[in-house]
Phi, psi and omega in degrees: 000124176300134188308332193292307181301322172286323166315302147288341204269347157309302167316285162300334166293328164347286203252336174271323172287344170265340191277334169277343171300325211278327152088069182210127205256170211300069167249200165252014179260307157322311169310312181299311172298326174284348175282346189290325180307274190349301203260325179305317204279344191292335186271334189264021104002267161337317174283331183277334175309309189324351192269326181302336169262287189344340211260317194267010209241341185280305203304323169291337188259346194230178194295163194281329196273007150240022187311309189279332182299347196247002170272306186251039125268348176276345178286282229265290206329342191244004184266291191289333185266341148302277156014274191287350173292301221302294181296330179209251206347304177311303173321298160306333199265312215228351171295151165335107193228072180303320191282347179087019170229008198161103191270159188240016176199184196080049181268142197023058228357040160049269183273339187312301198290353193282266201326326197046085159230095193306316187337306219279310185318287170346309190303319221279330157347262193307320199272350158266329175290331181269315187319299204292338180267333154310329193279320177281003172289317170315321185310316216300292213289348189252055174236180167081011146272323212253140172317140167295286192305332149274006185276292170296338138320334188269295161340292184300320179293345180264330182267014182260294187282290208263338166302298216293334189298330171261339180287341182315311184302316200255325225201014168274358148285004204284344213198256192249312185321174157213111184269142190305317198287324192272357193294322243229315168130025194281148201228095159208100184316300224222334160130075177266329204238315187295334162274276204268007163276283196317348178257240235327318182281329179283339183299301155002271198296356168236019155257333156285313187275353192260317180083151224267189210272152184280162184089351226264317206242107203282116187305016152245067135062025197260130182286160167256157172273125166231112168309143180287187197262329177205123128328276184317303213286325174310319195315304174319300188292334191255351159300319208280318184313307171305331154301293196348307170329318197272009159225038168252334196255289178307331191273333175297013156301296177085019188212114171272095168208166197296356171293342194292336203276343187263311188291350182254349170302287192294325138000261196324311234268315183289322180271010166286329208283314168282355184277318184322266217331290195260050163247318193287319197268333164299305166337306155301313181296321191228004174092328182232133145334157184228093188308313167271028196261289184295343193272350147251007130298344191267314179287319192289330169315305180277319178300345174303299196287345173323303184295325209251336192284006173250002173222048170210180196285147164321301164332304185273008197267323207276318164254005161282329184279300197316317180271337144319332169280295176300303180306325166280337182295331160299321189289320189304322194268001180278299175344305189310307201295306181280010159092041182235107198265122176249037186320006188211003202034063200275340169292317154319275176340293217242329189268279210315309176298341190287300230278331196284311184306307183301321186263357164287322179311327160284339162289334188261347203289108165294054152244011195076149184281156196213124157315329193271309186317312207279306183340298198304308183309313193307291201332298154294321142347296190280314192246035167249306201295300170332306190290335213265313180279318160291309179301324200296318169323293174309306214304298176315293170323312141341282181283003174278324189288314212280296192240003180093122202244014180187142174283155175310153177331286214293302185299349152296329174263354158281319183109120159335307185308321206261304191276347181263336198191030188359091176194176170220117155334351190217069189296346189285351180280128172234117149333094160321284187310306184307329187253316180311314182256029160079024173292183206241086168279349216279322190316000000 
């Protein structure tokens, strides 16, 4: 018997033994469905590895004496944020939404033994891998200041709350909801503005109430660099994010057919195109390429293309990342200026490239440009950001009131590692501030 032959005949046992697990009979519509399982959960996989780059691309950017604190907020963002999607945030985002602002039912999936619908698990998948990556976007902008223990009150409350409620508007048809925005014609595929705005714009508001890092700021207001601690390992996180990508973007089909191949074609080209962008343009600006710099060009290219990426061109997907490369390194340094310490630069990256993304999708639309597309964009743009930035605001403000939102003198200069969780991501490593104030580096 010929390897070709032994080859199909794998394949059809396959495709028959899985549509019969499935108590479904041998078609291609049975087949399609199960394939449709496959690649969602398999794209929310993919997606969930992203956490692993935020961590490290948080970790990399910022000093080795909070290393470890910052592993394990990026752990309990999918710890604490699963938990309240599970718990509300699904329900709110996708449940039964007659006014189109806010669904009221699916609350711990509910409805499953009603429906006997396997789907919703699959669904509910991929939609806790993106909640969860709104939430860890926030850690980038508070980090190496903020209480551990209020840092995760904040979590649960952006994947309980403040995510679903606004993701309801745009993507709440997706399942049971129904959203005003999307209702409007709103054009956000894959989440530029319903994901990484809303984690960029909640980073804003707790990076204004947490206030920036000592040392950050020269006593005539002027910013300093305080460099991370590792280049590679930052190097490492937007590799591991740009795989991720391909299954935040193609997976957002929530269908295995030949559309996923134009969305990840636009993908790769927009984040080559942002990566270009700000190596040419530091380059010219500041005299050398600017490695982390260019390496939230590479991010800002893909959060550019989120929104967009199933209904615009190879071509234009390449300048939407060109211009997405310039616009953060001006947005990081406009931050800088107004006293807003943003260490890894997630308010750039994810709220302004997120604002960019949304409304290219409408500048860029092969379906042609339309005055009404871009209004219905602006529109969302302004009141997914409002909201997202005012609630996060209250959220902070609260807690700050409440249980307190930033550590002390001495424990900020001590290292996060040491005052949060009496450890050191590095013991071999020895801290100055740590031995000036009789910590323990050896630990």
């Amino acid at each position: 018997m010929s390897r070709k032959v032994l080859t199909t005949g794998l394949i059809l046992a396959l495709a028959i033994g899985t549509t019969a697990f499935a108590d479904d009979p041998v078609t291609a519509e049975g087949v399609q469905s199960n394939l449709n399982f496959v690649w969602t959960l398999v794209a929310a996989f993919l997606v969930f590895f992203m956490q692993a780059g935020f961590a490290m691309v948080e970790a990399g950017f910022t000093r080795a004496k909070s290393a470890g604190n910052i592993i394990m907020k990026n752990l309990m963002d999918f710890g604490m944020g699963s938990i309240a999607f599970f718990l509300l945030g699904f329900g709110l985002m996708f449940g039964v939404a007659e006014s189109g602002f806010i669904g009221t039912g699916s609350f711990m999936l509910s409805d499953f033994a009603v429906e006997s619908d396997p789907w919703v698990y699959a669904f509910f998948m991929f939609q806790l891998v993106f909640a969860a990556t709104a939430a860890t976007i926030v850690s980038g902008g508070v980090a190496e200041r903020t209480k551990f223990s209020t840092y995760l009150i904040f979590s649960f409350i952006m994947t309980a709350v403040i995510y679903p409620i606004s993701g309801s508007w745009a993507w709440g048809s997706l399942y049971k909801g129904s959203g005003w925005l999307e209702g409007m014609g709103f054009i956000d595929f894959a989440g530029s503005t319903v994901v990484h705005s809303v984690g960029g714009w909640a980073a804003l508001a707790g990076a204004i109430v947490v206030g920036p890092r000592i040392g950050k700021y020269t006593k005539d207001k002027k910013a300093r660099a305080i460099p991370g601690h590792s280049i590679p390992l930052a190097s490492l996180g937007v590799f591991i994010l740009f795989f991720g990508w391909f299954g935040f973007n193609p997976g957002s089909t929530t269908t295995g057919d030949s559309s996923i191949a134009l969305i990840a074609v636009t993908t790769a080209l927009a984040a080559a195109g942002g990566s270009v962008a700000t190596m040419i343009y530091t380059w010219f600006r500041f005299g050398k390429p600017d490695v982390g710099m260019t390496l939230n060009g590479c991010l800002a290219g893909l959060v550019g293309i989120t929104a967009g990426c199933a209904n615009v061109s190879p071509v234009s997907s390449i300048i939407i990342g060109l211009i997405a490369g310039v616009l953060v390194t001006e947005s990081v340094l406009f931050f800088d200026r107004i006293g807003v310490d943003d260490p890894v630069g997630a308010v750039s990256v994810h709220g302004v490239c997120g604002a960019w993304g949304t409304l290219a999708a409408g500048l860029f639309d092969v379906g042609g440009l339309s005055g009404s597309v871009i209004l219905t964009q602006v529109i969302g743009i302004v009141a997914v950001g409002a909201w997202a930035f005012i609630a996060s605001y209250v959220a902070f403000m609260i807690l700050k009131v409440t249980m307190g939102i930033r550590v002390t003198e001495e424990e900020e200069l001590t290292g996060l590692d040491f005052s949060e969780h009496g450890l050191s991501a590095y013991p071999e490593f020895v801290f100055p501030d740590v031995i000036s104030r009789g910590g323990q580096a050896d630990k």
